[in-house]
C-alpha positions in Angstrom: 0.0 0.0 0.0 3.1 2.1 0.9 4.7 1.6 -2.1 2.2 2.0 -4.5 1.1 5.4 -2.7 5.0 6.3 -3.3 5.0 5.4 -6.5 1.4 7.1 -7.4 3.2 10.3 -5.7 6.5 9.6 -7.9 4.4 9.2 -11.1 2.7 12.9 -10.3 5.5 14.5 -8.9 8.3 13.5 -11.6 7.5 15.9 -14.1 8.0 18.8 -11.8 10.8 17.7 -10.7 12.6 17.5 -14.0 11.2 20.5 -15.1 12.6 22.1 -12.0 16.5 20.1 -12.6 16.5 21.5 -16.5 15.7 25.1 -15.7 18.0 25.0 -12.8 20.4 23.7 -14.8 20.3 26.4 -17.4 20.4 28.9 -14.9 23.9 27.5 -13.6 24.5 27.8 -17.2 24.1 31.4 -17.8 25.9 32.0 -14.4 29.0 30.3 -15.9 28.8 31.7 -19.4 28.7 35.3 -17.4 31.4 34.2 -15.4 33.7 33.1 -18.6 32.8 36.1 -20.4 33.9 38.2 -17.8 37.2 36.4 -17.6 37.7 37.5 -21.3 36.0 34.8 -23.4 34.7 35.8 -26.6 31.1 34.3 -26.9 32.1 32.3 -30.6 34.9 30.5 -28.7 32.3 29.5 -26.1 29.9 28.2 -28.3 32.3 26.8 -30.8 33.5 24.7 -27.4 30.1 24.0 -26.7 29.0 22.7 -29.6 32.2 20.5 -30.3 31.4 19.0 -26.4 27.8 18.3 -27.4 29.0 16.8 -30.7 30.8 14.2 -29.0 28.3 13.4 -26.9 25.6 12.9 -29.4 27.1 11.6 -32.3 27.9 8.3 -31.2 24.2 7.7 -29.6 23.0 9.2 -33.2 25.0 6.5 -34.9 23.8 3.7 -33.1 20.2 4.4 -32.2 19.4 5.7 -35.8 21.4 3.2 -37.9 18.0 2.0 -39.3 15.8 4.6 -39.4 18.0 7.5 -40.5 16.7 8.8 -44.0 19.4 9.0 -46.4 21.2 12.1 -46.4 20.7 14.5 -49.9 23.1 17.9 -51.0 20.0 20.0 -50.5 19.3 18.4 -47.2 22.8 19.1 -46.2 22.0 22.8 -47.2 18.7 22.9 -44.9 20.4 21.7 -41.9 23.9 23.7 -42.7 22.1 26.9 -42.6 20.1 26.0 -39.7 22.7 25.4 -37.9 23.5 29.1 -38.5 20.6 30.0 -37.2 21.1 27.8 -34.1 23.7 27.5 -32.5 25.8 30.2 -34.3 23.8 33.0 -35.3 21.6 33.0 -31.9 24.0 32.0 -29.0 26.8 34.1 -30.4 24.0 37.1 -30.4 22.8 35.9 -26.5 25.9 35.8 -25.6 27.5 39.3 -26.7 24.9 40.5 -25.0 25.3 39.0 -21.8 28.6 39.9 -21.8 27.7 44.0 -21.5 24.9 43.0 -19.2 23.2 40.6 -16.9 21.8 36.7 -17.0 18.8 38.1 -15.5 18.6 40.7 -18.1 18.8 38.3 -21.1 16.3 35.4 -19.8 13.8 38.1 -19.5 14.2 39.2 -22.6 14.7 35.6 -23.8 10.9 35.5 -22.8 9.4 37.4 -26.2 10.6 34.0 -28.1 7.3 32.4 -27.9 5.2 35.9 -29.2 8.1 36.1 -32.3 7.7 33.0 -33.2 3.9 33.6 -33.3 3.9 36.6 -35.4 7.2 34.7 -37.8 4.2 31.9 -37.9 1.4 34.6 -38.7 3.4 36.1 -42.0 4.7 32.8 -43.3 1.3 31.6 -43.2 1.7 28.9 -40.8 -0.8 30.3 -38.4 -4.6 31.3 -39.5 -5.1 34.8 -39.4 -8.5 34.9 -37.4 -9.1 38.0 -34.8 -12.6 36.5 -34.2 -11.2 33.7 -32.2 -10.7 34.4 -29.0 -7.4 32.6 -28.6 -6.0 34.2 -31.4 -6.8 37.6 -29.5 -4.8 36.6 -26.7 -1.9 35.9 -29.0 -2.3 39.1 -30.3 -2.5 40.6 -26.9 -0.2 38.8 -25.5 2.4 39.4 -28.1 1.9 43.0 -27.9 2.5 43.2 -24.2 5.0 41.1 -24.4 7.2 43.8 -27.0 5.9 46.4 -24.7 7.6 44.7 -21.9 10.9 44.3 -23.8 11.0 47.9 -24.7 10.2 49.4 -21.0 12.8 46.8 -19.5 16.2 48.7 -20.6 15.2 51.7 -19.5 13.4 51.4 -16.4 14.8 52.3 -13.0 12.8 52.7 -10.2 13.8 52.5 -6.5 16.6 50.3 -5.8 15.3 46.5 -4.2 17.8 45.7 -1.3 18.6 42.5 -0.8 20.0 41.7 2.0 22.9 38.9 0.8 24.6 41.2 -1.6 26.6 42.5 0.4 30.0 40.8 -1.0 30.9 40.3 -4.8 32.5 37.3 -6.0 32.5 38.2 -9.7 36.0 38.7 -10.9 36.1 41.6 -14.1 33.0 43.6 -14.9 30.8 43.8 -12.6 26.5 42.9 -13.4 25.6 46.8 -11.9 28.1 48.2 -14.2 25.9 48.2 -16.9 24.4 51.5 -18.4 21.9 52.7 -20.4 23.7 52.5 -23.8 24.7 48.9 -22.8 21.4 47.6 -21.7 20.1 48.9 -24.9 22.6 47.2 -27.5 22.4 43.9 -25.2 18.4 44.1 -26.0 18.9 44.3 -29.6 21.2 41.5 -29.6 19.2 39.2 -27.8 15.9 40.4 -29.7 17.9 39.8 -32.8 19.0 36.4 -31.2 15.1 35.2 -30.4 14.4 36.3 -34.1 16.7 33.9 -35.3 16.0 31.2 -32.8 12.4 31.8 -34.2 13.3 30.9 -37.7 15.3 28.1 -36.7 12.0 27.1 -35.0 10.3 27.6 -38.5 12.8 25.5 -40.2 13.1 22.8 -38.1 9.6 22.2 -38.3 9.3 21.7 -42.0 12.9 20.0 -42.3 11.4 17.0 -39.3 8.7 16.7 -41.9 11.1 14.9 -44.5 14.1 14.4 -42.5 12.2 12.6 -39.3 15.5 10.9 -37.4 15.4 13.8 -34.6 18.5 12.9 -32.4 20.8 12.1 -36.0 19.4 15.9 -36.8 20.4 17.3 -33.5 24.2 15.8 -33.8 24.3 17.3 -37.2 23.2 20.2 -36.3 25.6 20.4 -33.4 28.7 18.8 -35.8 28.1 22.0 -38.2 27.6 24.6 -35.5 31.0 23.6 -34.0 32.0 24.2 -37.7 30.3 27.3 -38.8 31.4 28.7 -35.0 35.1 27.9 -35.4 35.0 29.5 -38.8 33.6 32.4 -37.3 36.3 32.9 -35.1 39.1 32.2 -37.1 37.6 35.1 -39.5 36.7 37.1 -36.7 40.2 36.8 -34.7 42.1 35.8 -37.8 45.5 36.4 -36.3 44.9 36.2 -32.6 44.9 32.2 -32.0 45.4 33.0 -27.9 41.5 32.9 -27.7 41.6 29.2 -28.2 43.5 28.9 -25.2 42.3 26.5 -22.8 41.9 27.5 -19.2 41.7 25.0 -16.1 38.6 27.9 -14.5 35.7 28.2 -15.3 36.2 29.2 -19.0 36.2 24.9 -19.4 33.8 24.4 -17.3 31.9 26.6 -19.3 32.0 25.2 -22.1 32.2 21.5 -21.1 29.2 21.6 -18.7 26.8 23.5 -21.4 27.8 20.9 -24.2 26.6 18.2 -21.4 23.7 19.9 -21.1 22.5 20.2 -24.0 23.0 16.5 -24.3 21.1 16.0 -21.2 18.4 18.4 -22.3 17.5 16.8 -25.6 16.4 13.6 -23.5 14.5 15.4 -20.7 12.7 17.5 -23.2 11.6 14.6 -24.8 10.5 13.0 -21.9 8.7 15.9 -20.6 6.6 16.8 -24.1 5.2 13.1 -24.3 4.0 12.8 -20.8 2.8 16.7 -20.5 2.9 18.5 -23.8 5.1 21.3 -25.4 3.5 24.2 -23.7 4.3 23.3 -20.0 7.7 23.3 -21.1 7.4 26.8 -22.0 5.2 27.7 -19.0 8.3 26.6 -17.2 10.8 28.9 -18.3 10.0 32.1 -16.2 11.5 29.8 -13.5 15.1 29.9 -14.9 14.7 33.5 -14.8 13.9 33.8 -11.2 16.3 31.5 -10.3 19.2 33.3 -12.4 17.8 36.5 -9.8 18.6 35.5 -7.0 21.9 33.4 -8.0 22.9 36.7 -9.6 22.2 38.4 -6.5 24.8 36.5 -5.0 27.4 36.0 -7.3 27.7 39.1 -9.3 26.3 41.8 -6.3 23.6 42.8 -9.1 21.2 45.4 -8.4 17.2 45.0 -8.6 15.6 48.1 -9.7 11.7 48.2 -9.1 10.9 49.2 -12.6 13.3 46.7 -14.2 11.3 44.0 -12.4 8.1 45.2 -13.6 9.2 45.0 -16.8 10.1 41.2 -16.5 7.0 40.6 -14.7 5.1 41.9 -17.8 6.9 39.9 -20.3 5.8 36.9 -18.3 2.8 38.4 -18.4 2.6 38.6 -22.2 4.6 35.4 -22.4 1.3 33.4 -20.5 -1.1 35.2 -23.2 1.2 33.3 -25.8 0.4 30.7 -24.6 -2.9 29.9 -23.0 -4.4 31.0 -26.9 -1.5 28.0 -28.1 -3.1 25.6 -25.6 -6.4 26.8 -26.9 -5.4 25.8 -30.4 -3.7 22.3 -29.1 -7.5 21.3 -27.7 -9.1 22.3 -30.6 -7.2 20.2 -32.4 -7.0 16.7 -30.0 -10.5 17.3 -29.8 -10.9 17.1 -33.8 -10.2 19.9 -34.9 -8.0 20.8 -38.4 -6.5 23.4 -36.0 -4.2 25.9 -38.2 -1.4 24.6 -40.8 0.8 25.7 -37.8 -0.8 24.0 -35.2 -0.5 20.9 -37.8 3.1 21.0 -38.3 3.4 21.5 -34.3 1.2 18.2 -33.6 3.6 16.7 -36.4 6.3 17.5 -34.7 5.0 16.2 -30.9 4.1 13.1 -32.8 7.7 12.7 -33.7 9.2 13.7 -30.7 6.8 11.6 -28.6 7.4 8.1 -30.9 11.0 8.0 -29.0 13.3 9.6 -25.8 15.2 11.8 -27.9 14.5 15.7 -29.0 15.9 17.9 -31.1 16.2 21.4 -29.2 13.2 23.0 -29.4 9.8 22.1 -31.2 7.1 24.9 -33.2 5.2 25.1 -29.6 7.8 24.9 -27.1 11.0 26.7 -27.7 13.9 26.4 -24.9 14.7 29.1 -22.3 18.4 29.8 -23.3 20.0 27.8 -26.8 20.9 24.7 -26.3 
């Protein structure tokens, strides 16, 4: 009786729990990357590092589990998943992490939080999602995206009283220091990251349509990882062409870095999967305020970063606008389980859960649920 009540309570519990590891996870993530950075990384080495770590974690279960079912690999299908692999992990993480560099974790993962509203509106002009204000679900995708830019454009500038906190008192941040950010750097680390989400969106786009023909989702991921540690080192050899000390390995946290975000990626392709079979894409993505929060008050600790009133109000109404997103998504994910055609976006997103759901593996992100932070 014990047992099975334990196991009942397991059963419930275990999808919280994960949810709760991966986002934590990240958010140790961004601490490091911040870290690194502020040691004197440049953001291409760290996610040329990255990906190569990820590579060789992949790969070999890509080999194995998908000798049979991979589809045959085609020039122009090399093309699709070269460029998006430029998309993601090149173009995007290179953008997120420039400007995290000349700001803050927090900073970033709120702005990080307008993904789900871009993808929407990327969705809404390449015709993948039905244009219908009647519906009310499409309203609050319409509302809730425009809250959401709102949000993203109040956040760099607002100020507000100062929150004290009482544990940041001591600062353990080597180099620049979270709270020495200004105005002119909060503003170019927005653009960057809302120039980073607009890419991740149309790697989001592309992925979609390339899993409809290319359906071997963990072989997909290891290419795509293979060519970003490509396209990345490229990018830094033509971007430091004569200054080969920024490959320079470090026994700090620059490795650590690197080596425990390639490991997580790994880790997160499995979880993912898990967690979009037994619960769906969306509670993925109503998880990833939590990274956020958690980044806060890790941030507060490490990096003596101050908490302005109006800078939190900001976040708070991106999460806002991000919960808009999507309650009309989930709105469009009954429609169709109940029957419904849904929208030729909603179709390709139930394509893709059906693929993601017939095994463990996942490629990064899915139509419906996009990551917190690149993998």
């Amino acid at each position: 009786m014990f047992m099975e009540s334990f196991i009942s309570l397991y059963n419930q519990a275990r999808a919280y729990v994960l949810v709760i590891f991966v986002q934590f996870g990240y958010s140790v993530m961004s601490i490091l990357a911040k870290l690194a950075l502020n040691l004197g990384m440049k953001p291409h080495v760290l996610v040329a590092y990255r990906m190569a770590v990820a590579s060789v974690l992949l790969t070999p279960f890509a080999f194995v589990l998908e000798r049979n079912s991979r589809p045959k690999m085609t020039f122009w299908m090399f093309a699709k998943i070269t460029l998006l692999s430029f998309f993601e992990p090149v173009l995007d993480q290179n953008l997120f992490y420039a400007g995290m560099k000349i700001t803050t974790p927090a900073f970033v993962l709120a702005m990080c939080n307008i993904l789900p509203a871009m993808t929407f509106v990327m969705a809404c002009i390449f015709k993948l999602e039905k244009v219908d204000m009647r519906r009310l679900h499409f309203q609050a995708k319409v509302a809730g995206t425009l809250v959401t830019i709102g949000g993203a454009m109040l956040l760099p500038f607002a100020h507000g009283p100062l929150l004290h906190l009482p544990w940041t008192k001591r600062n353990f941040c080597r180099g620049q220091s979270a709270q020495s950010a200004h105005i002119q750097d909060l503003i170019k680390g927005a653009v960057m990251v809302v120039f980073g989400c607009l890419s991740w969106s149309s790697f989001i786009i592309l992925q979609a349509m390339i899993l409809k023909s290319y359906p071997a989702k963990l072989s997909l991921a290891a290419f795509m990882c293979i060519m970003g540690t490509v396209e990345s080192t490229i990018l830094t050899f033509a971007v430091e062409r004569a200054n080969t000390a920024v490959w320079s390995v470090y026994f700090d946290v620059r490795l650590l870095a690197a080596v425990y975000g390639g490991i997580l990626s790994g880790l997160a392709y499995y979880i993912f999967g898990l967690l979009v079979k037994e619960r769906g894409p969306v509670f993925m993505s109503a998880s990833n305020p939590l990274s956020l929060v958690m980044v806060a008050i890790l941030g507060s600790f490490i990096f003596k970063e101050k908490f302005y009133l109006g800078r939190a109000i900001g976040a708070i109404v991106i999460i806002l606008g991000l919960y808009l997103v999507l309650w009309g998504k989930s709105k469009d994910q009954t429609t169709t389980s109940n029957g419904g055609s849904g929208t030729t976006y909603d179709q390709i997103a139930s394509a893709v859960g059906n693929l993601q759901a017939s095994n463990h593996d996942l490629v990064a992100s899915n139509v419906n649920a996009p990551m917190d932070e690149p993998v």
